[in-house]
C-alpha positions as CSV (number, residue, x, y, z in Angstrom):
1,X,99.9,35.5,107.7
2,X,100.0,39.3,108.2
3,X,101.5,41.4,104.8
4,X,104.2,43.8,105.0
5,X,102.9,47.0,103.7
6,X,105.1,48.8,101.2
7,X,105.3,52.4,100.0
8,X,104.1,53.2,96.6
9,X,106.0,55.9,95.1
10,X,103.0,56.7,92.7
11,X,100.8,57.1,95.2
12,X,102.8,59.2,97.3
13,X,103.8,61.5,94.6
14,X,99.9,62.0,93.7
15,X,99.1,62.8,97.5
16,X,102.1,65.4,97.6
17,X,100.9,66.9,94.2
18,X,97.6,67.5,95.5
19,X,98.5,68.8,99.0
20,X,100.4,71.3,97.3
21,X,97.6,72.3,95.0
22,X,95.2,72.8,97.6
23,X,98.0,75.0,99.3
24,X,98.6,76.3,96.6
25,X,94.8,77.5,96.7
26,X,94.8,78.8,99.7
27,X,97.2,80.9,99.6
28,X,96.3,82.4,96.4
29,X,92.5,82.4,98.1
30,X,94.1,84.4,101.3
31,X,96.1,87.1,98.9
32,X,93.0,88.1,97.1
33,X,91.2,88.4,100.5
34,X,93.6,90.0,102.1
35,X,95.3,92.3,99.3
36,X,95.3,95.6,101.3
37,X,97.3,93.6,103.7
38,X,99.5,91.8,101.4
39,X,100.6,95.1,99.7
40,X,101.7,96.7,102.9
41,X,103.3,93.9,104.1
42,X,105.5,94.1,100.7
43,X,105.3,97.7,101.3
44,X,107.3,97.2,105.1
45,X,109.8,94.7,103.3
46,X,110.6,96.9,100.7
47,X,111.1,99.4,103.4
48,X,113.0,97.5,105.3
49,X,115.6,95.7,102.1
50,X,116.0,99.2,100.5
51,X,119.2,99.2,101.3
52,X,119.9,96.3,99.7
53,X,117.5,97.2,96.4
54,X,119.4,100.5,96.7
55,X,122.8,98.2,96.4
56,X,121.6,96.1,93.5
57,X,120.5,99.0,91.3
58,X,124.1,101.2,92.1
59,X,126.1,97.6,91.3
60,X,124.3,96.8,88.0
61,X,124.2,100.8,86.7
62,X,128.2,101.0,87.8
63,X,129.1,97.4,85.9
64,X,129.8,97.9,82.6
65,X,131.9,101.2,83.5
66,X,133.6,98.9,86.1
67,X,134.4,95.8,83.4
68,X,135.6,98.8,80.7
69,X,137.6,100.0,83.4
70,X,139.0,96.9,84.1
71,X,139.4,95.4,81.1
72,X,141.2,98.5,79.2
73,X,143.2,100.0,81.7
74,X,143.5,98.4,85.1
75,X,144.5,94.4,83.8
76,X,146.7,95.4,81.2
77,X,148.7,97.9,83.7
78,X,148.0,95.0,86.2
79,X,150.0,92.3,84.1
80,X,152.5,94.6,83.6
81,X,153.3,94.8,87.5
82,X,152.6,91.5,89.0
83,X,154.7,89.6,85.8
84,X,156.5,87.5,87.9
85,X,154.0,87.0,90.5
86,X,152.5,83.3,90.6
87,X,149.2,84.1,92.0
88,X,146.2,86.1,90.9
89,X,147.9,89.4,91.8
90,X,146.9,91.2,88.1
91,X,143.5,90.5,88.5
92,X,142.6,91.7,92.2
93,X,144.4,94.4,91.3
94,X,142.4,95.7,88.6
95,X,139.2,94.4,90.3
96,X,140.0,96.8,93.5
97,X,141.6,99.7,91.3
98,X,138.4,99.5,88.8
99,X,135.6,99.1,91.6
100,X,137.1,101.8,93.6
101,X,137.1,104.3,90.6
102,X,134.0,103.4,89.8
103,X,132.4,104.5,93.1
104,X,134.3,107.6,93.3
105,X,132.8,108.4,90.0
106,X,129.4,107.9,91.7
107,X,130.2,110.2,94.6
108,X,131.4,112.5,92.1
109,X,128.2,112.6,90.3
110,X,126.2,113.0,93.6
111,X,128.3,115.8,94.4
112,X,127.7,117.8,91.9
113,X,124.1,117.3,92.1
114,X,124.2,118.3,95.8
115,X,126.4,121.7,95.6
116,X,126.3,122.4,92.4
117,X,122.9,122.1,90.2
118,X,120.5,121.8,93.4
119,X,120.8,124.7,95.1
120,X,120.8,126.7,91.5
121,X,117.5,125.0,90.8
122,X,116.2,125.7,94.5
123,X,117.5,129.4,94.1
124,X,115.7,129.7,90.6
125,X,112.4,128.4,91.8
126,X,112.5,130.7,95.1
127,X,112.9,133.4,93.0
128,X,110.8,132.7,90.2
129,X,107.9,132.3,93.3
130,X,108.8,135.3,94.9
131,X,108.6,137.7,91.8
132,X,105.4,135.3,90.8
133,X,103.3,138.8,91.1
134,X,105.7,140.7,88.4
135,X,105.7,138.2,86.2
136,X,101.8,137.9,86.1
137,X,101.5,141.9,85.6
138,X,104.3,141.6,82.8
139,X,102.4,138.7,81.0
140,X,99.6,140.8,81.9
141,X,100.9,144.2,79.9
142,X,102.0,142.2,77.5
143,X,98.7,141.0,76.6
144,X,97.1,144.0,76.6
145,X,99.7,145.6,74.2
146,X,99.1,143.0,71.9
147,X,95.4,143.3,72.0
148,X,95.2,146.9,72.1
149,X,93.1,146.8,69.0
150,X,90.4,144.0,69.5
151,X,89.1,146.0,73.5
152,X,86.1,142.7,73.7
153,X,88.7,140.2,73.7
154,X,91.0,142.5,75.3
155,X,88.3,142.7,78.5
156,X,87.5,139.5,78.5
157,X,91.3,138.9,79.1
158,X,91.7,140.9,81.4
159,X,88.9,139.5,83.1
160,X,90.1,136.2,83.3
161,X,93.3,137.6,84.7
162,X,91.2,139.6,87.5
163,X,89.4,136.3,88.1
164,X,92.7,134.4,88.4
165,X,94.3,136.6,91.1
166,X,91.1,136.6,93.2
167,X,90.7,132.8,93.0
168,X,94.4,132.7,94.0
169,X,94.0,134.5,97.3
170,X,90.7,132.6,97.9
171,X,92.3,129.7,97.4
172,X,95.2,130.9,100.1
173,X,93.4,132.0,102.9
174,X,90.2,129.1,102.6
175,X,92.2,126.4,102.1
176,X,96.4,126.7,102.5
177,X,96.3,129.1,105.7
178,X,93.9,127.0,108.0
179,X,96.1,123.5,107.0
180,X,99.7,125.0,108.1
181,X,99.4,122.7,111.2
182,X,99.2,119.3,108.4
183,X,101.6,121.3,106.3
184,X,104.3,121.3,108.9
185,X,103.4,117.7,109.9
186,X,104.2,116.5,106.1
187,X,107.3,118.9,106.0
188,X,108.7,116.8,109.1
189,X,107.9,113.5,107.7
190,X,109.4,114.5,104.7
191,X,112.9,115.6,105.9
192,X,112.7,111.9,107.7
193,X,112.1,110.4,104.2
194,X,115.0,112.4,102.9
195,X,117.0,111.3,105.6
196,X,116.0,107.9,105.4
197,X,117.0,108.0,101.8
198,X,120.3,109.1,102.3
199,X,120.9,106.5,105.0
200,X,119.6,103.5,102.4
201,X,122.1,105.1,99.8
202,X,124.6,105.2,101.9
203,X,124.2,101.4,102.8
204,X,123.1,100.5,99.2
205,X,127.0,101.9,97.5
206,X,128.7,99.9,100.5
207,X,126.4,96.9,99.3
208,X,127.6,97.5,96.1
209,X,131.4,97.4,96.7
210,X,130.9,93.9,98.5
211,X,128.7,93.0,94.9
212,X,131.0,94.3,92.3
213,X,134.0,93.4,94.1
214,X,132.9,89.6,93.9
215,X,130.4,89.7,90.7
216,X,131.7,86.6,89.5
217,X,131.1,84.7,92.5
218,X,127.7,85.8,93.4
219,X,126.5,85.0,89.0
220,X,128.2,81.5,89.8
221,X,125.6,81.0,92.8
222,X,123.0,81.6,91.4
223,X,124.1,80.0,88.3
224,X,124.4,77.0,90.6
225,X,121.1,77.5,92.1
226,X,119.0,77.4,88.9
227,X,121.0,74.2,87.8
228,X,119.9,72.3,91.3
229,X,116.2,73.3,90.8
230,X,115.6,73.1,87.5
231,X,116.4,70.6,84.2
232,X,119.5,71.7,82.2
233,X,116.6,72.8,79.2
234,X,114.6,75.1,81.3
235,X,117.6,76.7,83.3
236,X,119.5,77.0,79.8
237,X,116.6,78.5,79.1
238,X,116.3,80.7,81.6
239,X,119.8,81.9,81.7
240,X,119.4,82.7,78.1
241,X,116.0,84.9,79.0
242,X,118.4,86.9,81.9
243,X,121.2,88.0,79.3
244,X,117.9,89.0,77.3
245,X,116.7,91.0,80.0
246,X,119.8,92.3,80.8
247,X,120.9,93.5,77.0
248,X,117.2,94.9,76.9
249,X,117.8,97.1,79.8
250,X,121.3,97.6,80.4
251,X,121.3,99.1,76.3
252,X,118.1,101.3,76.9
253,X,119.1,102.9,80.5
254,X,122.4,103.4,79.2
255,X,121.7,105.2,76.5
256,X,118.9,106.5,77.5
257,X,120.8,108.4,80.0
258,X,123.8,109.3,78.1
259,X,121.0,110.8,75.4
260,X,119.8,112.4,77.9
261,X,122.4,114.0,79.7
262,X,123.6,115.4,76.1
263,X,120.7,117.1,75.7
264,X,120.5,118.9,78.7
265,X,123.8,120.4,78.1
266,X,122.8,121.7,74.2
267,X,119.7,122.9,76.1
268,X,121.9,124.6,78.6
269,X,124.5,125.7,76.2
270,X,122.1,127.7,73.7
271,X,120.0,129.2,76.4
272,X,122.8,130.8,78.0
273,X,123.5,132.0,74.6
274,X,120.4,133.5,74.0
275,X,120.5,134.6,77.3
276,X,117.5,132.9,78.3
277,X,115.8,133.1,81.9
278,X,116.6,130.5,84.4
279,X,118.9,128.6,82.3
280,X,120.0,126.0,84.6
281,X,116.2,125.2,86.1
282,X,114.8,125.2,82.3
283,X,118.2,122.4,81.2
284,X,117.4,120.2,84.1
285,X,114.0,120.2,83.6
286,X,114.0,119.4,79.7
287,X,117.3,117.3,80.9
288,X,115.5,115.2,83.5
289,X,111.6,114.4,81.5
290,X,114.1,113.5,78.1
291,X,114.5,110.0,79.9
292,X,110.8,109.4,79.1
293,X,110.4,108.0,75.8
294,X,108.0,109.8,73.5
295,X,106.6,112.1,76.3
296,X,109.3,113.0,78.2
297,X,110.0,116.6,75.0
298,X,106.4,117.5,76.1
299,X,106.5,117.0,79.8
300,X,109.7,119.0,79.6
301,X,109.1,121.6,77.2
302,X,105.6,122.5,78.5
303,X,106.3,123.7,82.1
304,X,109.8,125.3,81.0
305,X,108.1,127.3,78.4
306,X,105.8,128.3,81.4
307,X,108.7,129.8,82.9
308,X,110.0,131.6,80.6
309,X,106.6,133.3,79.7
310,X,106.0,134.8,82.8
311,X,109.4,136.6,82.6
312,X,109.7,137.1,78.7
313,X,106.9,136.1,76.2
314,X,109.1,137.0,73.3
315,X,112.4,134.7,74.7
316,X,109.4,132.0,75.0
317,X,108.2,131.9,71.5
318,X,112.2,131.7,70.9
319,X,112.1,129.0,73.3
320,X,109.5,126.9,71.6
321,X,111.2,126.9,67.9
322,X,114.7,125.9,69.9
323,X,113.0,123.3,71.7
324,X,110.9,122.1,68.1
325,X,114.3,122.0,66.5
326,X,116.1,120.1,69.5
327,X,113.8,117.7,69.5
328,X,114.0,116.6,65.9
329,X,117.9,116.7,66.2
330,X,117.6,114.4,69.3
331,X,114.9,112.0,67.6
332,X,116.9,111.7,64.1
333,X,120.3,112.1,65.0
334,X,121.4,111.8,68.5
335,X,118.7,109.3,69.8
336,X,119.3,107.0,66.8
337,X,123.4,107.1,67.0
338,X,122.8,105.9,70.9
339,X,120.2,103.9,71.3
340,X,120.0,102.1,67.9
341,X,117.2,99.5,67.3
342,X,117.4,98.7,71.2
343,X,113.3,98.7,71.7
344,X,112.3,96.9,68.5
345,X,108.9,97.9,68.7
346,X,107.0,100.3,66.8
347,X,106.0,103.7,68.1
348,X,102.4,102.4,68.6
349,X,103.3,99.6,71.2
350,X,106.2,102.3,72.8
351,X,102.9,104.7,73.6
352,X,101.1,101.9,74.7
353,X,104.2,100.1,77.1
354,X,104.5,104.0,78.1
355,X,100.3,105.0,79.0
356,X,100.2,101.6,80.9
357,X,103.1,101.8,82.6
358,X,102.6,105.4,84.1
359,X,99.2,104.2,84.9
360,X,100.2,101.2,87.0
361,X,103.4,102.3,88.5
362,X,103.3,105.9,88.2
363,X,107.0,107.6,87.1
364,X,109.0,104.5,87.2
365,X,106.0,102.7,85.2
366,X,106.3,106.0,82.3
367,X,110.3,105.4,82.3
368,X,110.9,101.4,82.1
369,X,107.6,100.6,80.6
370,X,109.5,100.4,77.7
371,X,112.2,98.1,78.5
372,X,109.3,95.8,80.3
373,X,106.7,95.8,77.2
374,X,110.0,94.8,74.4
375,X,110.9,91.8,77.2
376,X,107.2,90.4,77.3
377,X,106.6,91.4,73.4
378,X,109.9,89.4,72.5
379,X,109.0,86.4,74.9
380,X,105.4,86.2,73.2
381,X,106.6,86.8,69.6
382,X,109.2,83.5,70.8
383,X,106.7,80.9,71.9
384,X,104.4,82.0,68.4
385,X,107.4,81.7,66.0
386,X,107.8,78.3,67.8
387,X,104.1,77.0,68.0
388,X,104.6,77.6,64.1
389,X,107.4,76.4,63.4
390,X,106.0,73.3,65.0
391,X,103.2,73.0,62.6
392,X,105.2,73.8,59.9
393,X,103.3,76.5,59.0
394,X,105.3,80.2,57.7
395,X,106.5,82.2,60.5
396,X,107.4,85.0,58.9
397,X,105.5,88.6,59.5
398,X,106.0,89.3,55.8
399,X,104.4,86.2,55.1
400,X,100.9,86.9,56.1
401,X,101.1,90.6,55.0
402,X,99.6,89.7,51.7
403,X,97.6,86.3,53.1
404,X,94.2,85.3,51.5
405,X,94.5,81.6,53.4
406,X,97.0,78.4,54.1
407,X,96.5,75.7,52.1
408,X,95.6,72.9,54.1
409,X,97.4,70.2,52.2
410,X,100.8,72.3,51.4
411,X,100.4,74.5,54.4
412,X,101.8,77.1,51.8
413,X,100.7,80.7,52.2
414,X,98.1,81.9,49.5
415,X,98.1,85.7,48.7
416,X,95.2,87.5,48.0
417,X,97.4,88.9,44.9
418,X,97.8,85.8,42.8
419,X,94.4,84.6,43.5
420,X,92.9,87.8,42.5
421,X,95.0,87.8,39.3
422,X,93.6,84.0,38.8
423,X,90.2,85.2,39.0
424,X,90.6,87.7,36.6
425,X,92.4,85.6,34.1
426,X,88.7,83.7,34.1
427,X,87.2,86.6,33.6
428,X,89.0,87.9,30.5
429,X,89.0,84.4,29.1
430,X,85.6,84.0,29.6
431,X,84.7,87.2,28.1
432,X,87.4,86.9,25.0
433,X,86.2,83.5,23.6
434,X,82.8,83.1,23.6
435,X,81.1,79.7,24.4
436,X,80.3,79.1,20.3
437,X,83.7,79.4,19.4
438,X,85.3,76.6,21.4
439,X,86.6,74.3,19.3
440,X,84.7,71.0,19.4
441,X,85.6,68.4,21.4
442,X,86.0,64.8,19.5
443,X,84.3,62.4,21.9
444,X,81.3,65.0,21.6
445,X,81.5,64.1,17.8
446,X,81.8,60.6,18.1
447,X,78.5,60.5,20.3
448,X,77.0,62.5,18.6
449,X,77.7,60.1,15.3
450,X,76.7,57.1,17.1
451,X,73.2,58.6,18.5
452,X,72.7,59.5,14.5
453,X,73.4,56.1,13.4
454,X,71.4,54.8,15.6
455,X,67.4,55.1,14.1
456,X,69.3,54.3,10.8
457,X,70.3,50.6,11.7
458,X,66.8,50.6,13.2
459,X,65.0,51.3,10.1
């Protein structure tokens, strides 16, 4: 009699497990092989979805102006309007009215970059290269006035200067001259990146308006999503991590930019004032590098002060104490008021998030190294707090600042404090009473009495 064969679910589930682990493997085997390959294949896709990138970054900048919008001043008129109307009227409303302003803000924004603040920088830095020459020979005179009385150091100087101008024109008819063919080449394939970019922008606020316009519905999706792949713990869990993620970096690009924006205009304000050179060109730049944490007053203030030297060495020694004081203002008062406690790291692990950052990914690595390093900090800092909290052992920081060891059979935290003052209570007891001047113990007496007695009953 022949046996039906049955399925084993166990069985099958182990054979699935490892066929996925082997390909699993392989692929991991292939992208190390093959990473060249890999990264411009992710290259061509980024290319090719930058449209949409373009449209996710726009939509989640341009949300919280687009909720306070709507929430403040387009629902409440809204409500006021459709009163009597059954249907949903109050909120579409304010949804349209609110995503629409939002965009035109936007445009406004690019605007001004475009024909206002770009040309003006493009018109200070074609003039600051064409009178390049005048402002070497002024730096030039001014060195030599103020080192009219020390002639070796004024020679050497000069010199240096002599050198510098003579390496210059080396350097522009060996090496930039012969190379105006590639030049041209990289001129053209950079007005097609340009173009290029203005084409994914222009897709990327469209992709936006579809985005914002149904936010809700496109969370709920993916809400849904996470619920079907995963356990109600882990996407919980999960969902939690995202509004983590999003506080982190919605609060530090926010302010950082707002912060930043407020002190380019101080910068600009009080160099027109002082009548400065390049005013608008010197504000963007210390403007633009303020979005870089820690770095970004140095970046800045370094090539500005440049600037200003070769037209007026005394206006950049002015410069420099503005820029000193600015800075402090910005780092005590302004940055504080705006950003708060939103990193939660300590200026240490912002340096380090920042030097790894700019070293991996270059400019965007410098500016949301930050934001990056407090997400993986706070998600380690998570699982140790709970690993300890499962052993029942202190979790606390404050707890092991003072630590000598844990107790194995309390698990209570031991500081190096109280055991130091225990041994030095032994010490000064020790040393205060003597070994002689113990008083004696009465079960030493009454053995001592009985080992007397003892010969005596003997005898």
């Amino acid at each position: 009699m022949r046996r039906r064969f049955k399925w084993d679910k166990t069985y099958m589930n182990w054979g699935l497990t490892a066929f996925f682990v082997i390909a699993a493997s392989l692929l991991f085997y292939f992208a190390v092989a093959h990473i060249a390959v890999l990264g411009n294949a992710l290259s061509r896709l980024a290319g090719i979805l930058s449209p949409f990138i373009w449209g996710f970054v726009i939509s989640y900048l341009l949300s919280p102006m687009m909720n306070a919008m709507e929430n403040r001043l387009f629902l409440p008129l809204g409500k006021r309007l459709y009163r009597k109307s059954k249907k949903n009227g109050a909120k579409k409303f304010a949804r349209v009215l609110s995503v629409l302003f939002s965009e035109i803000i936007l445009l406004l924004i690019l605007a001004a970059l475009v024909y206002l603040i770009i040309p003006q920088v493009l018109s200070s830095v074609q003039t600051l290269v064409q009178n390049s020459g005048v402002y070497a020979e002024n730096v030039s005179g001014w060195l030599n006035g103020l080192l009219e009385d020390y002639p070796d150091l004024n020679e050497y100087v000069a010199g240096v200067f002599g050198n510098f101008n003579t390496n210059v024109g080396n350097w522009l008819e060996t090496k930039v001259l012969p190379q105006l063919g590639s030049l041209i080449t990289s001129v053209t394939s950079g007005v097609y990146g340009v173009a290029r970019s203005i084409y994914s922008l222009i897709i990327g606020i469209i992709v936006s308006i579809y985005l914002l316009s149904d936010k809700e519905g496109y969370l709920a999706a993916v809400k849904r999503l996470s619920y079907t792949v995963f356990s109600v713990e882990t996407a919980d869990r999960l969902r939690n991590g995202m509004l983590f993620v999003d506080k982190t970096f919605m609060g530090f690009l926010n302010g950082k930019l707002l912060d930043s924006l407020i002190i380019g205009i101080i910068c600009y304000i009080v160099c027109s004032i002082l009548q400065m050179p390049y005013t608008l060109l010197v504000s963007v730049i210390i403007g633009v590098t303020n979005i870089i944490p820690f770095f970004g007053p140095l970046i800045g203030a370094v090539p500005s002060a440049l600037i200003i030297l070769m037209v007026n060495p005394t206006k950049c020694l002015i410069f420099i104490v503005f820029i000193i004081i600015l800075q402090q203002v910005d780092g005590n008062l302004i940055g504080p008021r705006i950003l708060g406690n939103s990193t939660g790291i300590t200026g240490f692990w912002v340096m380090f998030s920042i030097i790894l950052g700019s070293g991996l990914f270059g400019f965007w690595g410098m500016l949301l190294g930050v934001p990056v390093f407090v997400v993986i900090y706070t998600l380690i800092t998570k699982l140790i707090v709970k690993k300890l909290k499962k052993s029942d052992l202190p979790w606390e920081i404050a707890d092991y600042e003072e630590l000598d060891y844990i107790d194995p059979a309390t698990l209570q935290v031991v500081k190096k404090a109280s055991v130091r003052r225990e041994e030095l209570a032994r010490e000064k007891l020790s040393r205060k009473v003597p070994f002689e001047q113990f008083p004696p113990d009465p079960s030493d007496a009454e053995a001592g009495t009985g080992a007397h007695e003892a010969p005596q009953g003997k005898k």
